[in-house]
N, C-alpha and C positions, 0 to 999 in steps of 0.2 A: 580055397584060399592059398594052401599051400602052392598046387600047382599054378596059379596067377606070378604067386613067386619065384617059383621055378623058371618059369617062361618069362618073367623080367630079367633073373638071371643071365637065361640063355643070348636075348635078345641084346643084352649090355657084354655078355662077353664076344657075340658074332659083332657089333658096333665096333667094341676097344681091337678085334683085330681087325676091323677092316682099316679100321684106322691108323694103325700100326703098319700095316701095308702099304697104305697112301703116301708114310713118311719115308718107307724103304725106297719107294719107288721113286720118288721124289730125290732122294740121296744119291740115286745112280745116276752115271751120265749120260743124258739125255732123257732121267726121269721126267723132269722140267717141263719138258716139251711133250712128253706124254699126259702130262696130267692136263698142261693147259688146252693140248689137242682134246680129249676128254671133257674139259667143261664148257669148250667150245662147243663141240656137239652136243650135247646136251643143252645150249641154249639154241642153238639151230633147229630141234627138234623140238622142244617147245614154241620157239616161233611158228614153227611150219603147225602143229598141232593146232594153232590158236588160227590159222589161216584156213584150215580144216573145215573146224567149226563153224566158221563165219558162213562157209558156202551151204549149211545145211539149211538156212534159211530162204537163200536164194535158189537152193533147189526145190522146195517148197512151194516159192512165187511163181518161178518155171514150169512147174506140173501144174499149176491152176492156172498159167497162161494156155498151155495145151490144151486143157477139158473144156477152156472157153471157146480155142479156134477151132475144135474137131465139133463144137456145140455151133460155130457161128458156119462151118462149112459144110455141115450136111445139107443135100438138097431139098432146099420149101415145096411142098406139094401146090408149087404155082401153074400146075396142068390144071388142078381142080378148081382152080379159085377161077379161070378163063373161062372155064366150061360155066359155070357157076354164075358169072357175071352173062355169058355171052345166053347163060336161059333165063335168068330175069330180066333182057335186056328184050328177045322177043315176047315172052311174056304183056311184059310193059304195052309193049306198041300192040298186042292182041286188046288186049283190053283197053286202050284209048280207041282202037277203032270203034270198036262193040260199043262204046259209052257214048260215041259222036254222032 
């Protein structure tokens, strides 16, 4: 417990100085413009972060659009089905002769 407290310490005095720094920097001229450059970026990288994300789904849809056209493009073993049709086809007419 002690060290819990400790490390709330630590964590509130690295806080009050960054914060203390944010005011100096602020105070000099052209701080102004660094801090707003600064919070500009940081919303721009959030935005872009959130744009990110959006595309891991649609990468997702994309890789099962693939597995279906690499699934709809391989070649049908339609040599066999010819052969296949073209032996029950004599076949057939053997035996309507023999039955006539």
């Amino acid at each position: 417990m002690a060290q819990r407290k400790q490390q709330k310490d630590v964590i509130t005095r690295l806080a009050e100085s960054g914060e203390e720094a944010l005011q100096k920097l602020a105070d000099l001229p052209g701080g102004s413009r660094l801090l707003e450059a600064g919070n500009a970026l940081r919303d721009r990288v959030d935005e872009l972060s959130k744009r990110v994300r959006s595309l891991d789904p649609l990468e997702r849809r994309v890789a099962e659009l693939e597995r279906r056209l690499d699934a709809l493009s391989k070649p049908k073993p339609a040599a066999r089905t010819r052969k296949t049709t073209a032996a029950r086809g004599s076949t057939k007419s053997r035996s309507r002769k023999t039955g006539a």
